[in-house]
GUKE-497214 format. One line per field, with one value per residue (C-alpha): x, y, z; residue number from 1. Coordinates in steps of 0.2 Angstrom, whole numbers, plus 5000, padded with zeros to 4 digits. Last residue first. Example, Ala and Ser with C-alpha at 12.3 -4.5 7.8 and 13.67 -1.06 7.14 Angstrom:
<nodes>
X = (5068; 5062)
Y = (4995; 4978)
Z = (5036; 5039)
i = (2; 1)
</nodes>
This chain:
<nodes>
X = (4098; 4082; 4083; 4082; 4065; 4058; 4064; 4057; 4040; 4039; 4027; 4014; 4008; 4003; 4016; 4025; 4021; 4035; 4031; 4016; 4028; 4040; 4025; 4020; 4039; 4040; 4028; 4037; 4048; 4034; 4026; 4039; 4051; 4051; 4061; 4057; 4045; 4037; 4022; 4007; 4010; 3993; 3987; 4005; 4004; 3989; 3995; 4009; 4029; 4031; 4036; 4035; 4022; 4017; 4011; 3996; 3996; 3981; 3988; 3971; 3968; 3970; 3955; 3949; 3968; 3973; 3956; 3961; 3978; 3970; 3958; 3969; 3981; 3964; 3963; 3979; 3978; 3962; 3971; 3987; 3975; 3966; 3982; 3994; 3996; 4010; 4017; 4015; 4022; 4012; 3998; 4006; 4021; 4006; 3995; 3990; 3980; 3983; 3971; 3978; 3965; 3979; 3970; 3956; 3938; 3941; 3945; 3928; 3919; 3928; 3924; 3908; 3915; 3931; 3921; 3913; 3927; 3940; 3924; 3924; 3943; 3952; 3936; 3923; 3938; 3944; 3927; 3925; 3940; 3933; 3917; 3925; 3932; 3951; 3957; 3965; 3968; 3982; 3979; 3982; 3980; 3967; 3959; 3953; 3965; 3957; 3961; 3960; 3974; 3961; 3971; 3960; 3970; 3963; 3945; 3933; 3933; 3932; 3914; 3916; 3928; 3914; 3902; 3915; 3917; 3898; 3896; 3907; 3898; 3883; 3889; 3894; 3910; 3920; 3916; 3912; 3920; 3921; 3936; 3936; 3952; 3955; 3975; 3985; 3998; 3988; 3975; 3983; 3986; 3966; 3962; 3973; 3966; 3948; 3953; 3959; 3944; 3930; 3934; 3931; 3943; 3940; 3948; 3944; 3960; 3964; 3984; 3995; 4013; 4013; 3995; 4000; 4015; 4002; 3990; 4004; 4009; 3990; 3988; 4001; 3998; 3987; 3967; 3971; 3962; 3953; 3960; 3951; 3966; 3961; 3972; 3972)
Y = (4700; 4696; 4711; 4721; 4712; 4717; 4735; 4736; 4731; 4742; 4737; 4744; 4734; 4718; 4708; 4699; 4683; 4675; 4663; 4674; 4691; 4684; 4681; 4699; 4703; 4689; 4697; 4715; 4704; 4699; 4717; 4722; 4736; 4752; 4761; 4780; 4782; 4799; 4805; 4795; 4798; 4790; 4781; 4775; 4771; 4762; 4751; 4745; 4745; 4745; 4761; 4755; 4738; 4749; 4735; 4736; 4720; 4713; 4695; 4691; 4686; 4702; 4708; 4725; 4731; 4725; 4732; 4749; 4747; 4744; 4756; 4769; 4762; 4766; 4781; 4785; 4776; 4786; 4802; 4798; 4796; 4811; 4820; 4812; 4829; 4836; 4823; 4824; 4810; 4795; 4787; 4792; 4779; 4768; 4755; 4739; 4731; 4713; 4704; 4686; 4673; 4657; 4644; 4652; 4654; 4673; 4675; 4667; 4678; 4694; 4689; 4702; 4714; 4714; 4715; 4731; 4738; 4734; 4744; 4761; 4764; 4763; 4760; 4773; 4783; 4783; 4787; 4801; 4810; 4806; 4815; 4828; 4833; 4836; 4853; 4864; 4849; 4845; 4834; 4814; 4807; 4800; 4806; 4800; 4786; 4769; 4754; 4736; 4729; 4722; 4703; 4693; 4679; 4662; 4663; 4648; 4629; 4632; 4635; 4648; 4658; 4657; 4663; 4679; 4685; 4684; 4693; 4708; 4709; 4710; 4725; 4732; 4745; 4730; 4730; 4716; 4701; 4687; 4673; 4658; 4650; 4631; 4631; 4617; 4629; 4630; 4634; 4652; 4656; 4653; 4663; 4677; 4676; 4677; 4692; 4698; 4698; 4699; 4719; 4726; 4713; 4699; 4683; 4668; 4659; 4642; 4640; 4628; 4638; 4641; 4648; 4658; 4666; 4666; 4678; 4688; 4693; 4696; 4708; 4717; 4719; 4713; 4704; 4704; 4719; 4709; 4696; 4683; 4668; 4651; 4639; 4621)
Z = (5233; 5245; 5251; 5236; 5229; 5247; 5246; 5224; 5231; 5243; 5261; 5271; 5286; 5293; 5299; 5288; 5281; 5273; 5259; 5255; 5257; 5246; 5232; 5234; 5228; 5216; 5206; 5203; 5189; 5181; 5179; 5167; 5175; 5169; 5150; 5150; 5138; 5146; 5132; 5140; 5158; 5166; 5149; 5150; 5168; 5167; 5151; 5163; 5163; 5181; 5194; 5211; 5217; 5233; 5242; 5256; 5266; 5279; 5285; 5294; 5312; 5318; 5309; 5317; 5317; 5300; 5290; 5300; 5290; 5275; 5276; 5279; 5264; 5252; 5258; 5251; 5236; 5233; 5238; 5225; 5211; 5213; 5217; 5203; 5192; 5203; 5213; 5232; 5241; 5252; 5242; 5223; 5229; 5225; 5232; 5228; 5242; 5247; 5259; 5267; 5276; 5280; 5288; 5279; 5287; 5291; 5272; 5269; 5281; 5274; 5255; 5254; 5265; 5256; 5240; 5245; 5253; 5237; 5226; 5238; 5239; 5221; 5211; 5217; 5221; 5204; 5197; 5211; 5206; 5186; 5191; 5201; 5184; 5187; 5179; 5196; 5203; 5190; 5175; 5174; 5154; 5157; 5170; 5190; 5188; 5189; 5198; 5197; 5209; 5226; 5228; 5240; 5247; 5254; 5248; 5251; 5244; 5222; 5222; 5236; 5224; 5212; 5222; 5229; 5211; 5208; 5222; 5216; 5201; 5209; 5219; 5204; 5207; 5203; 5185; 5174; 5165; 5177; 5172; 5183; 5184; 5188; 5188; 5177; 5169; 5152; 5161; 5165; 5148; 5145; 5158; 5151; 5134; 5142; 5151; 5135; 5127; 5141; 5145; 5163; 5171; 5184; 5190; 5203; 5204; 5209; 5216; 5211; 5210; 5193; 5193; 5207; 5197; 5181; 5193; 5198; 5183; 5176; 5190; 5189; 5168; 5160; 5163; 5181; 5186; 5204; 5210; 5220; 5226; 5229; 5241; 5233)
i = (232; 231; 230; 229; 228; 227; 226; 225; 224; 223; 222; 221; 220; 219; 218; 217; 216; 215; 214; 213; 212; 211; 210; 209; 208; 207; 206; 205; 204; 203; 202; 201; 200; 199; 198; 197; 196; 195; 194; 193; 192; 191; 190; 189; 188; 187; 186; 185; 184; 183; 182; 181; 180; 179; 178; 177; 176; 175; 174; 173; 172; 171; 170; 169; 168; 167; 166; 165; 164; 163; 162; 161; 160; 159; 158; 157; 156; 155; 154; 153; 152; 151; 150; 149; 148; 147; 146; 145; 144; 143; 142; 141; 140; 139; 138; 137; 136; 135; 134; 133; 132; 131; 130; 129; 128; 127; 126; 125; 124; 123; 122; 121; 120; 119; 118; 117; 116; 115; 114; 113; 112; 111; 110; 109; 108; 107; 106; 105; 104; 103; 102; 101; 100; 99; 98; 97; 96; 95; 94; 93; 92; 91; 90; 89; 88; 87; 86; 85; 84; 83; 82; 81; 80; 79; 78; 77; 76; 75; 74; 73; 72; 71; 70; 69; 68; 67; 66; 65; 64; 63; 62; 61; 60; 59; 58; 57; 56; 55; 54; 53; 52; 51; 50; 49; 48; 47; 46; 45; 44; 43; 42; 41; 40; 39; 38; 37; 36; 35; 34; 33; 32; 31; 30; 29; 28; 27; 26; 25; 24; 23; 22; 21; 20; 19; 18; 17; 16; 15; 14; 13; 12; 11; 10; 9; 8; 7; 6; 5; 4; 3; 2; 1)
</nodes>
C-alpha cells in the first residue's frame, strides 16, 4: 500500500485528506501538536481499514520530524509527504506595523523551516517511490497583498519558492504547491475571528489534491477551487 506523511491532520485539511486516503487504501503516518484529537482522528481513520500512525509533537522538532519519517519507513517508505500544519504569525492577524517578530518567526519556523526539515529527512524515501509526490499548502495569502495576512502571506510565499526549486533539483518527483482557497477551518477563524461568512468544509477541497494524484501534473502551483471546476 502507498503511505502518505501528513503533517496538521488532526482537523481540518488535513484530517480530509487523510480520511480520503484512508478510503482509498492508503497508510498514513500523521501528526498534530495536541494528542486528543489526533488520537480521535486516528481512530476514525482505522475504522476504514488504514494502519495510521499518530505522533503528537511539533514539526519544528527535528526529532519529531524523525520520528514521522521511522514510522513511514516501518510501513515500506514514503509515497507522498503532505506539509499543511501551519501557523499564522498572531492570533488574530494584525498589520505589520503590530506583528511580534517573534510570532513572524513562529509562522516561518512552521510554514517554511519545519516542511525543509522533514523534506530532507523523507527525500531519500520519496526518491525510492515509484511514485515520490510533495504537497505544499499554500495560500492565496503567498501571491496577493491583503492587509493583516503579511506574515502569513511571506511564509507561504517562500514556502512556494522552495517548492518550486524542490521541482527543479528533483525532476523525478511530482513537487505540487496547492492553494486549498477559502475553507471552513479552525485557522481561519483564529486568523479572522469576527467574519462568519459561510466557506467550504475541508472535505469537499479533498478531491482537488486527490485529482492531481490520479492525474499528475507537472510540477507547479495549482488552485484547488480551478481543478474542482474543471472537473465539472
Amino acid at each position: 500500500m502507498p503511505v502518505a506523511i501528513i503533517t496538521g491532520a488532526s482537523k481540518g485539511l488535513g484530517l480530509a485528506l487523510a480520511e480520503a486516503l484512508a478510503v482509498r487504501g492508503w497508510d498514513l503516518v500523521l501528526d498534530a501538536r495536541d494528542p486528543v484529537p489526533l488520537a480521535e482522528a486516528a481512530g476514525l481513520l482505522s475504522s476504514h481499514g488504514a494502519r495510521v500512525t499518530a505522533l503528537p509533537g511539533d514539526v519544528t522538532d527535528a526529532g519529531h520530524r524523525t520520528g514521522l519519517v521511522a514510522a513511514a519507513r516501518e510501513y515500506g517508505g514514503v509515497d507522498l509527504l503532505v506539509h499543511n500544519a501551519s501557523a499564522l504569525g498572531a492570533e488574530p492577524l494584525v498589520r505589520l506595523a503590530e506583528l511580534e517578530l517573534d510570532g513572524l518567526r513562529r509562522a516561518l519556523e512552521v510554514n517554511l523551516v519545519a516542511a525543509l526539515g522533514l523534506l530532507q529527512e523523507a527525500l531519500p524515501l520519496l526518491r525510492a517511490a515509484e511514485a515520490g509526490t510533495v504537497i505544499t499548502v499554500s495560500s492565496d495569502a503567498a501571491c496577493e497583498a491583503y492587509p493583516t495576512w503579511g506574515g502569513y502571506g511571506a511564509s507561504k510565499a517562500a514556502l512556494d519558492q522552495l517548492a518550486a526549486v524542490l521541482a527543479a533539483e528533483e525532476p523525478g518527483l511530482r513537487v505540487w504547491a496547492v492553494d486549498p482557497g477559502d475553507m471552513a477551518t479552525d485557522l481561519y477563524a483564529a486568523a479572522v475571528p469576527d467574519d462568519d461568512d459561510p466557506r467550504p468544509d475541508p472535505a469537499t477541497v479533498a478531491p482537488a489534491f486527490l485529482r492531481l494524484l490520479d492525474e499528475r501534473p507537472a510540477s507547479g502551483r495549482y488552485a484547488a477551487p480551478a481543478l474542482l471546476q474543471e472537473r465539472v
